[in-house]
FIGULUM-940949 format. One line per 5 residues: number of its first residue (from 1); their letters; for each residue x, y, z of N, C-alpha, C, CB. Coordinates in steps of 0.1 Angstrom, whole numbers. Glycine has a CB too. Layout:
NUM) A) X,Y,Z,X,Y,Z,X,Y,Z,X,Y,Z; ...
***
This chain:
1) XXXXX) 37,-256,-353,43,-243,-351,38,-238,-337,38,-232,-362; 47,-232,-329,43,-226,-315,47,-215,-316,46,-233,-303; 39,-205,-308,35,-191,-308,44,-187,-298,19,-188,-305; 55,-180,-294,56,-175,-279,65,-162,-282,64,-187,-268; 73,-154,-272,72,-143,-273,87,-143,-277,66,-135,-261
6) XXXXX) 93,-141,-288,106,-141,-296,110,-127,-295,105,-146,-312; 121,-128,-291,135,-113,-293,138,-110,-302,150,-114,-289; 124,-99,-311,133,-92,-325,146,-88,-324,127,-80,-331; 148,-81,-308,160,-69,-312,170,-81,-310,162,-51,-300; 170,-97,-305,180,-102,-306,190,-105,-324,175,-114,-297
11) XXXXX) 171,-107,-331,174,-110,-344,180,-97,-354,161,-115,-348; 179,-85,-347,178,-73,-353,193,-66,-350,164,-65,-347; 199,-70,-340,211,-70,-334,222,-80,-345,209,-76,-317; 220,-92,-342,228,-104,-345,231,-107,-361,221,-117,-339; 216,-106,-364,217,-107,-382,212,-93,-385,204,-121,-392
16) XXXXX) 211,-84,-384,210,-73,-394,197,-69,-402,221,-76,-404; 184,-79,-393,172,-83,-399,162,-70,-398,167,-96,-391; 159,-59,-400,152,-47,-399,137,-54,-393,151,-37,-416; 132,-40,-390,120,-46,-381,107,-50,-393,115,-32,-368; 106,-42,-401,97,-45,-412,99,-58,-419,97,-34,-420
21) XXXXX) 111,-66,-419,111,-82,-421,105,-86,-414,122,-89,-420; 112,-85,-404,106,-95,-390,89,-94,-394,111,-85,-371; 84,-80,-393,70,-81,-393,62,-88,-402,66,-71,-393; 71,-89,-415,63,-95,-429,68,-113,-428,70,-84,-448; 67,-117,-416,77,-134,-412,65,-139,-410,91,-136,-397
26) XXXXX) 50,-130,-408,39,-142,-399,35,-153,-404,25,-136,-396; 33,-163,-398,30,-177,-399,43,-182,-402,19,-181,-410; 56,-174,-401,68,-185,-408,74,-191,-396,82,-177,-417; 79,-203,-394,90,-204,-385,102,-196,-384,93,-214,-385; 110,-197,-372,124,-190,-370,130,-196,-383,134,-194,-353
31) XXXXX) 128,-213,-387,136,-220,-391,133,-216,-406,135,-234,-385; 127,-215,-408,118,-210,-422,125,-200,-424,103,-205,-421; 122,-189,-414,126,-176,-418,141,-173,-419,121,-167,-410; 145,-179,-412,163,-176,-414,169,-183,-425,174,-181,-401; 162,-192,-434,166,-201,-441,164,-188,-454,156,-217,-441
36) XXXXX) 152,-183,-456,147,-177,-462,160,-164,-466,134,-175,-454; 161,-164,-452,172,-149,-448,185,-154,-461,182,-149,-424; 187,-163,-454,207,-170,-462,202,-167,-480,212,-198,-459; 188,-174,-481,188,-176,-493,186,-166,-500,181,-184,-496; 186,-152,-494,183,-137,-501,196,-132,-499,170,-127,-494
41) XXXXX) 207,-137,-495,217,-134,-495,223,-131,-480,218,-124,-505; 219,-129,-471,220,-126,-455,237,-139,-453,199,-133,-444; 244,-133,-453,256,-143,-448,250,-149,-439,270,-137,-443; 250,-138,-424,251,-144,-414,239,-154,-407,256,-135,-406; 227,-155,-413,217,-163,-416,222,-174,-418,208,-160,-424
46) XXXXX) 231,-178,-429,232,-190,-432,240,-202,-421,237,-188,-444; 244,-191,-411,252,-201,-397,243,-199,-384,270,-194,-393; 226,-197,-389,219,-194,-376,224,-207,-371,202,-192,-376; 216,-219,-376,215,-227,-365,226,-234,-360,206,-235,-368; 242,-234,-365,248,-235,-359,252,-225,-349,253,-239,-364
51) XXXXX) 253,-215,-345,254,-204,-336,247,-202,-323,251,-194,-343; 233,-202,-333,224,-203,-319,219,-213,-312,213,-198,-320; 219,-226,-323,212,-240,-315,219,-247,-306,208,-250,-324; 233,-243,-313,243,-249,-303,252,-237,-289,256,-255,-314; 243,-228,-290,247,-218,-275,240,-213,-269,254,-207,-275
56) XXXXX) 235,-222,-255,228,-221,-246,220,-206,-246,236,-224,-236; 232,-192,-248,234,-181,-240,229,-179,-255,247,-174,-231; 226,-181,-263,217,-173,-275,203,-177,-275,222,-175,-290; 199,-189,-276,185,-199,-270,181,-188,-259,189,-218,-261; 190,-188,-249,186,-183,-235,180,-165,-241,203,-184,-221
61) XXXXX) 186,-157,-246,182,-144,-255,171,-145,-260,189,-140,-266; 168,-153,-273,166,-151,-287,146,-156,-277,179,-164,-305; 153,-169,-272,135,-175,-268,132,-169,-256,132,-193,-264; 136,-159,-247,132,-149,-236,128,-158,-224,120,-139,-241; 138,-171,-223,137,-180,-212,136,-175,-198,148,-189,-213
66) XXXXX) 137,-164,-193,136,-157,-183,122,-158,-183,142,-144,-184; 113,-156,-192,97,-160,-189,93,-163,-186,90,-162,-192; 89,-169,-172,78,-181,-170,71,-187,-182,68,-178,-161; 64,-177,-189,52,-182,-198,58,-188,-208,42,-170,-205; 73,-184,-212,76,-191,-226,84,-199,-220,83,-183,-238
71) XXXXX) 90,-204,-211,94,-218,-205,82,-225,-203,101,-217,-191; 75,-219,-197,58,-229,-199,52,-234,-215,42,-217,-194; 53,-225,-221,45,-232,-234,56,-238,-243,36,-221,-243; 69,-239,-243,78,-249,-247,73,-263,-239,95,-244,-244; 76,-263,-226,71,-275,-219,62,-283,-223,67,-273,-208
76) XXXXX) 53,-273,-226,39,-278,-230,39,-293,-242,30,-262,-237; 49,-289,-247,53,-294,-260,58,-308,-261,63,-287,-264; 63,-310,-247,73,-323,-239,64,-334,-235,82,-317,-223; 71,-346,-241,64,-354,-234,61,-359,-218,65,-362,-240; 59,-363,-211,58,-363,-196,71,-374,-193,41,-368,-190
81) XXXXX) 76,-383,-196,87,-386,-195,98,-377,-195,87,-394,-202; 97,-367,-207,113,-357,-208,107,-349,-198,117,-345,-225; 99,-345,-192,96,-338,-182,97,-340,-169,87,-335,-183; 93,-353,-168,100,-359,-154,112,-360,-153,98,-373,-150; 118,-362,-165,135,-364,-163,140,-350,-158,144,-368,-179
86) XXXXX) 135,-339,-163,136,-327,-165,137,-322,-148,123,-322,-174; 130,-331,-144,125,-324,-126,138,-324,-114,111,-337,-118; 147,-336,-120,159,-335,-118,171,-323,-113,161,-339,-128; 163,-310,-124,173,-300,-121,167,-287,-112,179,-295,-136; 152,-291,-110,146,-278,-99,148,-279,-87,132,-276,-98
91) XXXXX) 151,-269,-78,155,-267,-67,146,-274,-56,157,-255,-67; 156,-280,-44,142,-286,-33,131,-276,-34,145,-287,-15; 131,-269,-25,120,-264,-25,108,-263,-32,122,-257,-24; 113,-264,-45,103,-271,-57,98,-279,-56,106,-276,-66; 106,-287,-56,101,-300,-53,91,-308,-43,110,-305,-52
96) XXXXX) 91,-302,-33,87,-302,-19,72,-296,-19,98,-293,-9; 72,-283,-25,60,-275,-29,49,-283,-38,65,-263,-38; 57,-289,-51,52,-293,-57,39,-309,-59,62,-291,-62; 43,-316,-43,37,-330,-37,23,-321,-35,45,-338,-19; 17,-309,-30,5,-302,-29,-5,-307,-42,9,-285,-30
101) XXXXX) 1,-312,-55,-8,-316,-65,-11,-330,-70,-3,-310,-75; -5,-336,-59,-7,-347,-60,-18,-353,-48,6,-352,-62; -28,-363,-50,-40,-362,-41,-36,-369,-31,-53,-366,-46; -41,-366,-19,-37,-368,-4,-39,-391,-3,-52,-356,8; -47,-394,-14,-49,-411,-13,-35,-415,-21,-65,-418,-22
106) XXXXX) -30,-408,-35,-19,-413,-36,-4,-410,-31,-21,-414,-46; -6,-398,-23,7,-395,-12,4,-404,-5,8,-380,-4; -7,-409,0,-5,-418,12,4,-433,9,-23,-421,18; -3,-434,-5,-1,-449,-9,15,-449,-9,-9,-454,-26; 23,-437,-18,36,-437,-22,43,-440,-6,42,-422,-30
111) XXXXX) 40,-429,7,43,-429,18,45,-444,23,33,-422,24; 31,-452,23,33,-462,28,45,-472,19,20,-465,29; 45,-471,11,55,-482,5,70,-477,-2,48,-491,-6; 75,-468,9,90,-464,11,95,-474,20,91,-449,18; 106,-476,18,115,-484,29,113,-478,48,135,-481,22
116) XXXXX) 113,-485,48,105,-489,63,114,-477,72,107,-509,70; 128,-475,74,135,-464,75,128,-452,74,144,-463,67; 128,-450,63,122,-436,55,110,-431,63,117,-440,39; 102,-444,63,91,-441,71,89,-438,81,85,-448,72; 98,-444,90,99,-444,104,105,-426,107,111,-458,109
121) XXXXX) 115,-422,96,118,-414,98,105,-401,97,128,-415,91; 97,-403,87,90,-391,87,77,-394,102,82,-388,70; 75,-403,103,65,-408,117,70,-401,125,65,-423,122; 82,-404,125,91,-405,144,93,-392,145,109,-413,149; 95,-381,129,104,-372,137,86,-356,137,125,-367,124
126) XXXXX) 78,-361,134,63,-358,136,55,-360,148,56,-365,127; 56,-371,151,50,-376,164,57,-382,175,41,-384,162; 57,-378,188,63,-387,195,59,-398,197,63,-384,204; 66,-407,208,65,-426,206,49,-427,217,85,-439,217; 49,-411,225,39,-416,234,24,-415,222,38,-404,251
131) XXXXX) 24,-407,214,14,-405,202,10,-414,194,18,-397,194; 24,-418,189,21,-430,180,15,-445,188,35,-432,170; 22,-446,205,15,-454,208,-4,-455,210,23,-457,216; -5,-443,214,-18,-440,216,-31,-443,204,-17,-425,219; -25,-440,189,-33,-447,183,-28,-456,172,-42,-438,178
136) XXXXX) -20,-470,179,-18,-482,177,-22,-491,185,-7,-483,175; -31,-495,179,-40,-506,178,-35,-522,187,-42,-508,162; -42,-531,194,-34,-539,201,-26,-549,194,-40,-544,209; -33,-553,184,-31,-562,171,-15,-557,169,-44,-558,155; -15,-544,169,-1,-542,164,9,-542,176,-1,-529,155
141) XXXXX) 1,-540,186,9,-539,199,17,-555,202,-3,-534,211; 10,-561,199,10,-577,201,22,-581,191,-7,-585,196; 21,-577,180,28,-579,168,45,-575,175,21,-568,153; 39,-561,181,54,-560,185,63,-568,191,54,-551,191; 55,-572,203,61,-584,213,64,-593,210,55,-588,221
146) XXXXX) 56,-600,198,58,-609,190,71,-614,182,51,-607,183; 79,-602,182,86,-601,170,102,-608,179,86,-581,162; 107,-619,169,120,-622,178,131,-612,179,127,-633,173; 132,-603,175,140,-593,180,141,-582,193,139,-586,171; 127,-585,194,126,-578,212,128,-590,225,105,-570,216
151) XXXXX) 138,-584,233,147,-597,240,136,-597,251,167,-593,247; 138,-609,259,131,-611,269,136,-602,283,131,-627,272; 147,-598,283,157,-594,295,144,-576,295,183,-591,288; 148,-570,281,139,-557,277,129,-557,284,133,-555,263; 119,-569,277,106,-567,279,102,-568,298,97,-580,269
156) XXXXX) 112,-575,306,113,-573,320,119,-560,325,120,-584,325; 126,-556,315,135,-542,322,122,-530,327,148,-534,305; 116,-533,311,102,-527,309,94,-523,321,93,-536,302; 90,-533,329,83,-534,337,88,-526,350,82,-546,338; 99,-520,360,103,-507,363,101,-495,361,111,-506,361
161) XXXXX) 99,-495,347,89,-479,341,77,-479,346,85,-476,324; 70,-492,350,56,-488,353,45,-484,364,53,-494,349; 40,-479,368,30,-471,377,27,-477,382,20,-464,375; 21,-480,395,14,-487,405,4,-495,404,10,-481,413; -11,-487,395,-20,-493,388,-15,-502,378,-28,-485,382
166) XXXXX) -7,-502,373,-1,-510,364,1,-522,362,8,-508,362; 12,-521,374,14,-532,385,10,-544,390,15,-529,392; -2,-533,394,-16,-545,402,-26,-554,392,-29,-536,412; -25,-544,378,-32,-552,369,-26,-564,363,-34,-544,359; -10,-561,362,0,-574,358,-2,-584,372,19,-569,354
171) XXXXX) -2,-583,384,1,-590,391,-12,-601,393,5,-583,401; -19,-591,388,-37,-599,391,-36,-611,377,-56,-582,387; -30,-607,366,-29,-616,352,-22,-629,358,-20,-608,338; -11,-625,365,-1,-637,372,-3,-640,378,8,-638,376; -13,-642,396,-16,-647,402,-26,-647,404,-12,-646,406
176) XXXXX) -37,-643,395,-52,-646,399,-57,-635,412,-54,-665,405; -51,-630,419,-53,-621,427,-43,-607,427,-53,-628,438; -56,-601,431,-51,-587,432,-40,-584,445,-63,-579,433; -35,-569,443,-25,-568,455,-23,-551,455,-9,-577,453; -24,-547,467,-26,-538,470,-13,-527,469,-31,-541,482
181) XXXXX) 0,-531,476,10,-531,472,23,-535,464,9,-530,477; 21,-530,448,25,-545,441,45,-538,441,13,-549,419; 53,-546,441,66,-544,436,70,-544,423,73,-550,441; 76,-533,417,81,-539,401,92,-554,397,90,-526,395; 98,-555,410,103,-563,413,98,-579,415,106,-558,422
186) XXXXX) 85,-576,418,82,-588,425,74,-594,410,71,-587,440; 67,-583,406,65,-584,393,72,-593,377,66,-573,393; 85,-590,382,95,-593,371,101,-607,374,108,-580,371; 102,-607,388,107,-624,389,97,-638,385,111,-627,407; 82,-628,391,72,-641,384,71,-642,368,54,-637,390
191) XXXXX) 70,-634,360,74,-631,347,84,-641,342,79,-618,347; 94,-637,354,107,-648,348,107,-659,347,119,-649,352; 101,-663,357,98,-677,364,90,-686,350,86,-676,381; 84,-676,343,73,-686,334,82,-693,321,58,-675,327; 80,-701,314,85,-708,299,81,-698,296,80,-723,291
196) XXXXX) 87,-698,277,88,-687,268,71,-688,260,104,-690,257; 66,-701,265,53,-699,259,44,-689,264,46,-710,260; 40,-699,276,38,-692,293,41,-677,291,51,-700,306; 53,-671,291,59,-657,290,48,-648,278,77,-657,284; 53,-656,268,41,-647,254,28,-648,258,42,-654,235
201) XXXXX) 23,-658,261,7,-659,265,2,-649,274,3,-672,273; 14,-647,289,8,-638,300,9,-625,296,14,-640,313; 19,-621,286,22,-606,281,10,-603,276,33,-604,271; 8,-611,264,-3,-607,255,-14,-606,263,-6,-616,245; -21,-614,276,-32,-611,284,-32,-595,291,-30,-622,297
206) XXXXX) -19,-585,293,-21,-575,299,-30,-568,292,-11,-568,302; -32,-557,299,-41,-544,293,-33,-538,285,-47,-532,303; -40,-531,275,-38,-523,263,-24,-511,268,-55,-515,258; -30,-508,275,-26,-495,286,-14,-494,293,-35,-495,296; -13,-509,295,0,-518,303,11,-522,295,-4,-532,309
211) XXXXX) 7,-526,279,17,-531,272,22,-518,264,13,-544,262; 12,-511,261,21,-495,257,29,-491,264,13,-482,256; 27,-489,278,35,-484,286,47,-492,286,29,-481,297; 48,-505,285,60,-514,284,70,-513,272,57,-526,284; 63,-507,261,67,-503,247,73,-492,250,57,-501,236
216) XXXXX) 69,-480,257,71,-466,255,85,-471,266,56,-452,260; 85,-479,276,97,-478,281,109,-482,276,97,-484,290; 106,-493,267,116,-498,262,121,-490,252,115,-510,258; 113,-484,241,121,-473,231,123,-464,238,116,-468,219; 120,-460,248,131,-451,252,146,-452,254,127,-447,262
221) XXXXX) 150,-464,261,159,-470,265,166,-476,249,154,-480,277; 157,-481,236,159,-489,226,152,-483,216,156,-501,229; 156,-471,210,146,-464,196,143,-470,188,151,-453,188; 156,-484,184,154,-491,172,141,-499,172,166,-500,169; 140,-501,186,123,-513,183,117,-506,179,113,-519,194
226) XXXXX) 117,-495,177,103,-485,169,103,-496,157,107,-465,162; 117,-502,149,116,-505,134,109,-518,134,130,-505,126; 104,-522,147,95,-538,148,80,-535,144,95,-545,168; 79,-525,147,66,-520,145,61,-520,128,65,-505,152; 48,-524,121,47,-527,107,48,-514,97,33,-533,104
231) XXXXX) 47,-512,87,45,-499,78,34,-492,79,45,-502,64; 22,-506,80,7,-503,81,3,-499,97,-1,-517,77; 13,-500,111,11,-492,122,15,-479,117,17,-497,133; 28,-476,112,34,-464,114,24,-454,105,52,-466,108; 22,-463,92,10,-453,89,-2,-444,93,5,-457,83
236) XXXXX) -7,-452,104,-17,-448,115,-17,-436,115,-14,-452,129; -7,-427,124,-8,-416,126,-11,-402,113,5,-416,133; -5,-408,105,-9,-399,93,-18,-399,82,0,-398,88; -23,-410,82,-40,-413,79,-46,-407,85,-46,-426,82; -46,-399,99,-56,-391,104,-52,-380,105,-61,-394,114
241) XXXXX) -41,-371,95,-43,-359,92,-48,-353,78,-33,-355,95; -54,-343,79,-55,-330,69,-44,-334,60,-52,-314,75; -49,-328,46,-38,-331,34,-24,-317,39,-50,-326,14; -30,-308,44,-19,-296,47,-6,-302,55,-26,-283,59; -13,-305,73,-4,-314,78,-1,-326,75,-6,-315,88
246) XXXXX) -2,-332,66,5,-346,59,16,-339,52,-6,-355,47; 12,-330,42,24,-327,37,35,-322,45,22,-318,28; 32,-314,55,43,-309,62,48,-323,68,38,-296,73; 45,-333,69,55,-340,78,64,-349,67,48,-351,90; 60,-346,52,70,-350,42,82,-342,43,65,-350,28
251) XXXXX) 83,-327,47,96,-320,46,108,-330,54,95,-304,53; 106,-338,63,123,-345,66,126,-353,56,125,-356,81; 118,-356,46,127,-359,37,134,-358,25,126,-363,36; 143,-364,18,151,-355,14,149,-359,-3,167,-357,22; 153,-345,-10,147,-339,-23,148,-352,-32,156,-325,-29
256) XXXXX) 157,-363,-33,157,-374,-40,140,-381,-36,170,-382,-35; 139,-379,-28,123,-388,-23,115,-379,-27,119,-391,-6; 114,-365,-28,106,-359,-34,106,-360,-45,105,-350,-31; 113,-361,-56,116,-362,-68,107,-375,-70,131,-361,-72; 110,-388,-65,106,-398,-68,91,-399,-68,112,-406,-60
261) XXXXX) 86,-390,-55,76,-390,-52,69,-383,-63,76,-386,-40; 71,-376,-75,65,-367,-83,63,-373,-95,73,-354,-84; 69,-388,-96,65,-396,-109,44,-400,-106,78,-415,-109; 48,-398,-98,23,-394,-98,21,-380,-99,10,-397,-78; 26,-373,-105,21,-359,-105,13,-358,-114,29,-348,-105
266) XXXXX) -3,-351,-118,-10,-353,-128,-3,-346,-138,-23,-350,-126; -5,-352,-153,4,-348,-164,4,-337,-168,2,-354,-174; -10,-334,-168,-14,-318,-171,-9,-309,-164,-26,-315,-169; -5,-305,-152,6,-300,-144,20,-300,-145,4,-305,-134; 27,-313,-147,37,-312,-149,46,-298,-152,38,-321,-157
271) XXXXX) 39,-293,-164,46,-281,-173,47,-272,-166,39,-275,-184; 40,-267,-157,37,-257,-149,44,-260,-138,24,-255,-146; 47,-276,-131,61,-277,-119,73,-274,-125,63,-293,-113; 78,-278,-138,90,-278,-145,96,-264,-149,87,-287,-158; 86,-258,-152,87,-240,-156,94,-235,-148,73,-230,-156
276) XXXXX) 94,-240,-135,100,-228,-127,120,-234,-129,92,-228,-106; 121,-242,-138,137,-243,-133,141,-233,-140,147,-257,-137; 157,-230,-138,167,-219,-137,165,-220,-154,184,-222,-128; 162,-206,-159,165,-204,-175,177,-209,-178,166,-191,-180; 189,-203,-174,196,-208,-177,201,-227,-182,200,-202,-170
281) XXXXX) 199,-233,-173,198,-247,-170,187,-251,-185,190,-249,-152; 177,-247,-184,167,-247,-193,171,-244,-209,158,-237,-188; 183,-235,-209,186,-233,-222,194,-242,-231,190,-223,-222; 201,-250,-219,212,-256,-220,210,-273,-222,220,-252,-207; 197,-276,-220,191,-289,-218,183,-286,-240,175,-289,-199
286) XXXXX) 177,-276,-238,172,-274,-252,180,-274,-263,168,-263,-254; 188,-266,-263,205,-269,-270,206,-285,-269,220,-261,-260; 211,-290,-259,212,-309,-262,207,-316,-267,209,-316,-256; 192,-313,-264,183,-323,-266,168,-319,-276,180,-328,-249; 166,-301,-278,154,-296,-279,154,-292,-295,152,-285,-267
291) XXXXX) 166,-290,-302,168,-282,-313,156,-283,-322,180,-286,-320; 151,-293,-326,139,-293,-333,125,-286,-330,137,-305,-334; 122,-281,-317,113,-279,-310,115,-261,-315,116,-286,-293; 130,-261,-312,128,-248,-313,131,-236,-329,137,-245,-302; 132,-250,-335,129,-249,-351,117,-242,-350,128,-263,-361
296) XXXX) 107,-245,-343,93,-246,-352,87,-236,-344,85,-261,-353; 92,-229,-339,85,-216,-328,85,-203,-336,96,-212,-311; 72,-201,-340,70,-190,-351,78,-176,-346,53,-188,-353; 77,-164,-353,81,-153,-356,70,-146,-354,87,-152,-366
***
């Protein structure tokens, strides 16, 4: 039997039930008591539960679904499966709000193993490419170059974007000597000149400093190489925020991913995320699926 706050004057209106019944009903159920009603002669008792179990807009009255509290302690009732399913009908914003209760190690984990898109999307549109290159690691830098999808023509185009010091550092890797005045040009033909082994070996020899900057040129020119980069780089950047700003860089995505994202929400919570959907909506799911539940909600 569950306790919550029932609409005499709905009962007192609809069936003709005076208030001094109602009061002498304690410990009975609704279901009890209207049974009770027919069988003392009450006509319209005897068609409660078809009337009311099957209309949203009497449920929505009679159980004062406008309540938070009594949408909460029905919930309470639900198992965490009907409640996840349930999450389906609350508004983003809900939804979005609701990742705050889930702990910042398993947001990270879900984060990391979204489709690589997804990811890229909440990274990229959080940090710029000069950021995220700044704390990615060479291992991953390497990985990038590595990857057969970045053309050799790019990775020379690359080399134009870069600064003078730059220059002289690549030129010193290629010819064993330094140069005072180096050309991007002159730069790019020795580059060319080398086999594709030769080519990956002398790339990978530049500075840290040198091959970012060859990265940052090329996605500028090429955004998609961002998607060469691993799950476990892109994660980088957001491993080193606060649980606050982590969440905020989940808002680009969109309320289906938050929803998904809410099958880790601790159980005990649940009731209390779910409570807030639209009474209405709420009355209409109970009717379907809840009738027994709301048999047994005392008087």
């Amino acid at each position: 039997m569950l306790a919550i706050d029932v609409n005499y004057a709905f009962l007192r209106k609809t069936y003709g039930i005076d208030t001094k019944r109602l009061n002498s009903a304690f410990l009975s159920t609704i279901d009890e008591f209207m049974e009770e009603e027919a069988i003392q002669g009450n006509t319209k008792a005897a068609n409660f539960e078809r009337d009311v179990f099957s209309d949203p807009d009497s449920i929505l009255e009679l159980y004062q679904l406008t309540s938070p509290k009594n949408r909460f302690l029905l919930l309470k009732q639900m198992k965490p499966a009907q409640l996840q399913e349930m999450m389906q009908y609350l508004e983003p914003e809900v939804l979005y709000n609701a990742l705050r209760f889930i702990s910042q190690d398993k947001l990270q984990k879900i984060v990391s193993e979204l489709p690589k898109e997804k990811l890229a999307t909440v990274v990229f549109n959080n940090f710029s490419t000069e950021k995220f290159l700044k704390v990615t690691n060479e291992k991953e830098i390497n990985k990038f170059f590595q990857s057969p999808k970045i053309e050799k023509t790019k990775i020379l185009n690359s080399v134009a974007t870069l600064d003078q010091a730059k220059l002289q550092s690549m030129m010193e890797v290629l010819t064993g000597e330094p140069c005072k005045h180096c050309d991007s040009r002159e730069v790019q033909e020795k580059m060319a000149a080398l086999d594709d082994r030769k080519f990956q070996k002398t790339l990978l020899s530049f500075t840290p400093e040198t091959k970012s900057a060859m990265v940052l040129g090329m996605v500028d020119e090429n955004p998609e190489y961002l998607m060469e980069f691993s799950s476990e780089a892109m994660m980088k950047p957001l491993t080193q925020l606060q649980k606050p700003e982590f969440l905020k860089t989940l808002s680009v995505l969109e309320p289906q991913d938050h929803l998904e994202m809410l099958s880790a929400l601790p159980k005990d919570v649940m009731p209390m995320v779910v409570s807030q959907i639209d009474p209405e909506v709420f009355a209409q799911i109970l009717s379907k699926n809840f009738q027994e539940l709301l048999k047994q909600v005392a008087l």
